[in-house]
TORPA-4810 file (N, C-alpha, C, O; in nm, 3 decimals):
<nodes>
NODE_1_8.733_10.590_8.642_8.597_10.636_8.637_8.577_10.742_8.745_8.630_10.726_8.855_X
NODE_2_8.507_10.844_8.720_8.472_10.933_8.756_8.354_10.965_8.836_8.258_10.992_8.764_X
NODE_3_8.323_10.972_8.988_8.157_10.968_9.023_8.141_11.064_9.083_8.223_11.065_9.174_X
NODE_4_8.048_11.196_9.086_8.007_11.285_9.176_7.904_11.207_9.306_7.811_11.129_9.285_X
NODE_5_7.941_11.244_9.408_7.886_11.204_9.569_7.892_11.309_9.653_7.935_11.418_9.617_X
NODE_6_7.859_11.290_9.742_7.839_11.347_9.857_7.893_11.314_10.024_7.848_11.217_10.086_X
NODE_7_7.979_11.394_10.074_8.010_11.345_10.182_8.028_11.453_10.343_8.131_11.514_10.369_X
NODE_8_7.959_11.454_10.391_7.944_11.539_10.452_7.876_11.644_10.477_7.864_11.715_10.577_X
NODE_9_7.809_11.642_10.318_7.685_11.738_10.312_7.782_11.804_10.230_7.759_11.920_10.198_X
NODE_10_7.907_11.738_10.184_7.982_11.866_10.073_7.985_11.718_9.953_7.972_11.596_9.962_X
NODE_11_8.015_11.840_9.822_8.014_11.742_9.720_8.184_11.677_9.697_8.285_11.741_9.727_X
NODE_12_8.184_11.564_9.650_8.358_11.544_9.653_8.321_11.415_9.492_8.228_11.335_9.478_X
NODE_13_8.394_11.433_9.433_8.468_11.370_9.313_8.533_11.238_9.348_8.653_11.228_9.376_X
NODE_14_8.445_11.134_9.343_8.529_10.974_9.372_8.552_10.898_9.274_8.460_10.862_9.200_X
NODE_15_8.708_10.850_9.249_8.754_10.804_9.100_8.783_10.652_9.162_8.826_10.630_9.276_X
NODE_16_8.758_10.577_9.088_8.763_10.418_9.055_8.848_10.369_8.955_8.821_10.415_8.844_X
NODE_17_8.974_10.265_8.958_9.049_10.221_8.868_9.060_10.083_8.923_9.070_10.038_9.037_X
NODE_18_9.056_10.041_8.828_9.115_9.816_8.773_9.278_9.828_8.860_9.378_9.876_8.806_X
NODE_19_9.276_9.792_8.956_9.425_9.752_8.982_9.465_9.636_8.864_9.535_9.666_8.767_X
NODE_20_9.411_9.506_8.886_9.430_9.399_8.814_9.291_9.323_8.823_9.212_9.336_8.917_X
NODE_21_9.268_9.228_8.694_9.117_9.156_8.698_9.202_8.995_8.700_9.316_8.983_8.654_X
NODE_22_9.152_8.920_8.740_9.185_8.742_8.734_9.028_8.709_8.732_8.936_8.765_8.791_X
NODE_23_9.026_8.553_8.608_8.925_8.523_8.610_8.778_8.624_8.591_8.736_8.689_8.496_X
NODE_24_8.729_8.603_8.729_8.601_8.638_8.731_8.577_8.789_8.890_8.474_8.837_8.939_X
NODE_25_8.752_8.818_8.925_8.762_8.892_9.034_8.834_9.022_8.985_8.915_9.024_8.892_X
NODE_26_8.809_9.090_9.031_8.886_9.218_9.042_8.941_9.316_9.168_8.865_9.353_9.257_X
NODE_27_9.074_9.348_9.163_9.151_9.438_9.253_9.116_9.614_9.231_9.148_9.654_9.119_X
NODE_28_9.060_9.709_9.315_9.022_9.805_9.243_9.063_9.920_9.332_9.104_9.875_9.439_X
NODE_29_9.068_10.087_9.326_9.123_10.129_9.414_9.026_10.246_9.390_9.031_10.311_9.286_X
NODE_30_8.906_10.280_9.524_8.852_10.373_9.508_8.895_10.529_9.616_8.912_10.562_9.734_X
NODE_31_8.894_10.558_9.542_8.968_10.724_9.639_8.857_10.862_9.589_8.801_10.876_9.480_X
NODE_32_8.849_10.959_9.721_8.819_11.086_9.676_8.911_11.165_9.611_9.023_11.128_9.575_X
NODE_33_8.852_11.299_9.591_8.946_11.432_9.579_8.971_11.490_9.666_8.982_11.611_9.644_X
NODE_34_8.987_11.458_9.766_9.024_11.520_9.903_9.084_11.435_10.043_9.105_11.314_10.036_X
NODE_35_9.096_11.471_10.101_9.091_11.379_10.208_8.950_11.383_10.337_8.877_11.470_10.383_X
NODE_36_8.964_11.278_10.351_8.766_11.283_10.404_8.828_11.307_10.571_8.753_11.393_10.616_X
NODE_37_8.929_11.269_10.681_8.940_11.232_10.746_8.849_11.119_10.829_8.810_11.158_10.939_X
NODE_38_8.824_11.028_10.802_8.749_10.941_10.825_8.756_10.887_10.975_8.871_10.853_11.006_X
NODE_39_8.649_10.870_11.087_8.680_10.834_11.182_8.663_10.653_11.167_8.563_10.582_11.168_X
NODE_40_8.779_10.626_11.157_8.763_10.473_11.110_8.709_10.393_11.273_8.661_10.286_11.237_X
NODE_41_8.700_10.402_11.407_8.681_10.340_11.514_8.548_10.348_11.509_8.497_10.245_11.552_X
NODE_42_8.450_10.450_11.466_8.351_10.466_11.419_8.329_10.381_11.282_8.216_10.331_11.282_X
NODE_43_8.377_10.361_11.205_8.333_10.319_11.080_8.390_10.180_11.127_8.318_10.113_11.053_X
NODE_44_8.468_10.083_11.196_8.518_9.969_11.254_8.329_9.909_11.313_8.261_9.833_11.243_X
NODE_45_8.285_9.963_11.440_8.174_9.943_11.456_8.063_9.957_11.330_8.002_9.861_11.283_X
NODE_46_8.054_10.042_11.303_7.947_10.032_11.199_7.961_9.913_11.074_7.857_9.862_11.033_X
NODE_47_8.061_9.882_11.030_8.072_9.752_10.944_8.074_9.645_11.047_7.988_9.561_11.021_X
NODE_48_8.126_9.624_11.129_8.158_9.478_11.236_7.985_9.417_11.251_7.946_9.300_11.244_X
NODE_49_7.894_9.558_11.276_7.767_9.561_11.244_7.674_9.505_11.152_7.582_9.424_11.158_X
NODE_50_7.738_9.590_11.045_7.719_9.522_10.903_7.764_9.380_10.826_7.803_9.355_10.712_X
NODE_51_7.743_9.312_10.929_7.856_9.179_10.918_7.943_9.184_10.824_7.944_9.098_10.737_X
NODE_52_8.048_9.305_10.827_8.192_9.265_10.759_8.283_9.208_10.845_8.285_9.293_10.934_X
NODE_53_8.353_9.130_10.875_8.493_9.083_10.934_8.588_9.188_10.975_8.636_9.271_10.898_X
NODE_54_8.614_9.178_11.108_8.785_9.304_11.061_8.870_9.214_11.100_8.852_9.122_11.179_X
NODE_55_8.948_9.238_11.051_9.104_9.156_11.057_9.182_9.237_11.117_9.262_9.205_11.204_X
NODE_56_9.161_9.367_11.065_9.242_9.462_11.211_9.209_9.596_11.174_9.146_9.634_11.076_X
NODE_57_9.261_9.661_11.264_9.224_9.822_11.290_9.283_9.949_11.381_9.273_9.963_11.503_X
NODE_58_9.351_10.040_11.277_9.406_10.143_11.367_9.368_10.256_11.335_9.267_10.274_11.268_X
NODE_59_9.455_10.367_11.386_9.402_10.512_11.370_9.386_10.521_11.181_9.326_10.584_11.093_X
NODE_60_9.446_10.454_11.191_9.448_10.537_10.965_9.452_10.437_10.932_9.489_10.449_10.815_X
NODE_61_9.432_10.285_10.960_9.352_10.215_10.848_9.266_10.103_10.921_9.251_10.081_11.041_X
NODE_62_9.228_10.055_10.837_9.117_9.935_10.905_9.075_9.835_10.770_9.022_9.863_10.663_X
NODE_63_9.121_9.713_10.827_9.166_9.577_10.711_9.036_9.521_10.770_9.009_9.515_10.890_X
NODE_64_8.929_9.465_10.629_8.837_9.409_10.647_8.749_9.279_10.540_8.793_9.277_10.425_X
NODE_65_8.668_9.208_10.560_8.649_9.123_10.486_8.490_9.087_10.479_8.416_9.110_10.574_X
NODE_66_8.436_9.016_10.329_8.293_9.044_10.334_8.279_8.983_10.218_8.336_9.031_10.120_X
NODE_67_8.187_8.847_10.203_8.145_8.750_10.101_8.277_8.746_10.010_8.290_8.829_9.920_X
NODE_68_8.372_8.652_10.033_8.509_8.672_9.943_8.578_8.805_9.887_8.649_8.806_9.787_X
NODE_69_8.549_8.913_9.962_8.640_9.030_9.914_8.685_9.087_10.030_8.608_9.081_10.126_X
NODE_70_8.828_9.159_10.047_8.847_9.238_10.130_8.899_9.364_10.121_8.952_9.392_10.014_X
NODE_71_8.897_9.449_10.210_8.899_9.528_10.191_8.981_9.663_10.278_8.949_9.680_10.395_X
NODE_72_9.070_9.739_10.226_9.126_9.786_10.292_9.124_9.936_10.284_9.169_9.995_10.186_X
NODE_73_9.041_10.033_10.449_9.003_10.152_10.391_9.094_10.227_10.519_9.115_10.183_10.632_X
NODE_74_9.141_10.364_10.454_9.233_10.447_10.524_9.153_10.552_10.583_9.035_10.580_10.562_X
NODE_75_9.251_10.613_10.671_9.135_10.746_10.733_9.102_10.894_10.624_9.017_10.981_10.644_X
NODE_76_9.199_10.882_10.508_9.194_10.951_10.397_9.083_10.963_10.268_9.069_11.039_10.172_X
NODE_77_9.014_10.843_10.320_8.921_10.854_10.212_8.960_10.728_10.137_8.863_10.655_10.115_X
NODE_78_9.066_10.686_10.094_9.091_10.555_9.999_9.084_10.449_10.043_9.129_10.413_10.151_X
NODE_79_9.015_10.375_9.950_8.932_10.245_9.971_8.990_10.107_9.840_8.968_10.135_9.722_X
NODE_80_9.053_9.980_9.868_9.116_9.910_9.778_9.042_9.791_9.829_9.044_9.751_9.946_X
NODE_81_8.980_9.740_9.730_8.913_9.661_9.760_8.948_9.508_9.641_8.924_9.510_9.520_X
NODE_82_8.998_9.407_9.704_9.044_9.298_9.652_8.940_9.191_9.631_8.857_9.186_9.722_X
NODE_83_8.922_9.097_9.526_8.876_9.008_9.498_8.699_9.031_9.505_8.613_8.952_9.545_X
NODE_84_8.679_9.205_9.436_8.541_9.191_9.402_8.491_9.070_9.226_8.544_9.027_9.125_X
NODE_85_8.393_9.070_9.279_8.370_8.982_9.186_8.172_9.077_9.118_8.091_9.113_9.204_X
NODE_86_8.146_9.093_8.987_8.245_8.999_8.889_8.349_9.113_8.887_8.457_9.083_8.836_X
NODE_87_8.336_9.250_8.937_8.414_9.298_8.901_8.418_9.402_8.802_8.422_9.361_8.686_X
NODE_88_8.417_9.564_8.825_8.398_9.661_8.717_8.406_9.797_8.828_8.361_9.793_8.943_X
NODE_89_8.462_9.896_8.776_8.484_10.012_8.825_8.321_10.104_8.846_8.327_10.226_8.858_X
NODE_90_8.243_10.063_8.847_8.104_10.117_8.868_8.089_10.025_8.991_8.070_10.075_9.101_X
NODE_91_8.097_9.887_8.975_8.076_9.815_9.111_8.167_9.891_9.226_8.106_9.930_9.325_X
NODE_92_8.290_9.911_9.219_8.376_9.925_9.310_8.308_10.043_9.380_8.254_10.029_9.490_X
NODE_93_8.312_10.184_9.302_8.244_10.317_9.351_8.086_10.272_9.411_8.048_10.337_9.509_X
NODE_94_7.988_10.161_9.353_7.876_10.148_9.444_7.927_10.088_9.572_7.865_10.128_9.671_X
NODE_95_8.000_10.024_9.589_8.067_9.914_9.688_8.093_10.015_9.799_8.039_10.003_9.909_X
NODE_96_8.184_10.121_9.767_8.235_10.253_9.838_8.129_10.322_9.865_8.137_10.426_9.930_X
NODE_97_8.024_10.278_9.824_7.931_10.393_9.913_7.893_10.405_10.035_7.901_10.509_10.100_X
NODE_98_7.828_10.251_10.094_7.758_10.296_10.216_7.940_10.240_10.305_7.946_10.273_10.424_X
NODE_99_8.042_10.180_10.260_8.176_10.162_10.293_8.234_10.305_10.403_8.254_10.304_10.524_X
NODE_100_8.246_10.403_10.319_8.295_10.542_10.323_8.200_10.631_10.421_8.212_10.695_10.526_X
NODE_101_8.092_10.596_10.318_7.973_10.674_10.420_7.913_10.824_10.313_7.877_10.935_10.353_X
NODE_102_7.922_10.780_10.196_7.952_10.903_10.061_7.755_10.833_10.053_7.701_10.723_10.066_X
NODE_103_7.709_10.978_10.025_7.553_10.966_10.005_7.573_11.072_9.834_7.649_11.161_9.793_X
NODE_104_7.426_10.974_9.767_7.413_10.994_9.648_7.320_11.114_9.633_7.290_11.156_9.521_X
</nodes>
């Protein structure tokens, strides 16, 4: 799936795909068309905030967790997010929004 957003005040192209579905969960992998360089130590605080969990965190990625899903986002822009529930490639890209920091 295909979503026009905004990041930076520039427009960027964010695509959403089904890794795998079980049950009532889904594995999903949301990425831009570019690379965002993401300051993840910045985006570490701002979710830890947002009561997500981190499980850990470095320069280019940062492993995190939040009502049974987790989630793992790079300094590139890509975002894989495990055990959303119920699960659908429109959820994943809303999920990635305030995640990334991509405004509509």
């Amino acid at each position: 799936m295909k979503t026009g957003l905004t990041f930076g005040g520039q427009p960027v192209n964010v695509y959403s795909f089904e890794l795998c579905h079980y049950g009532e969960n889904g594995d999903y992998e949301v990425f831009p068309d570019r690379e965002l360089g993401l300051d993840l130590a910045s985006a570490r605080d701002r979710l830890s905030a947002g009561g997500y969990e981190i499980d850990f965190a470095a320069e280019e990625v940062l492993i995190f967790k939040k009502a049974g899903a987790e989630y793992t986002l790079f300094d590139d822009g890509r975002l894989i997010i495990e055990g959303l529930a119920p699960g659908s490639c429109e959820q994943a890209a809303e999920t990635a929004v305030p995640i990334v920091g991509y405004e509509k």
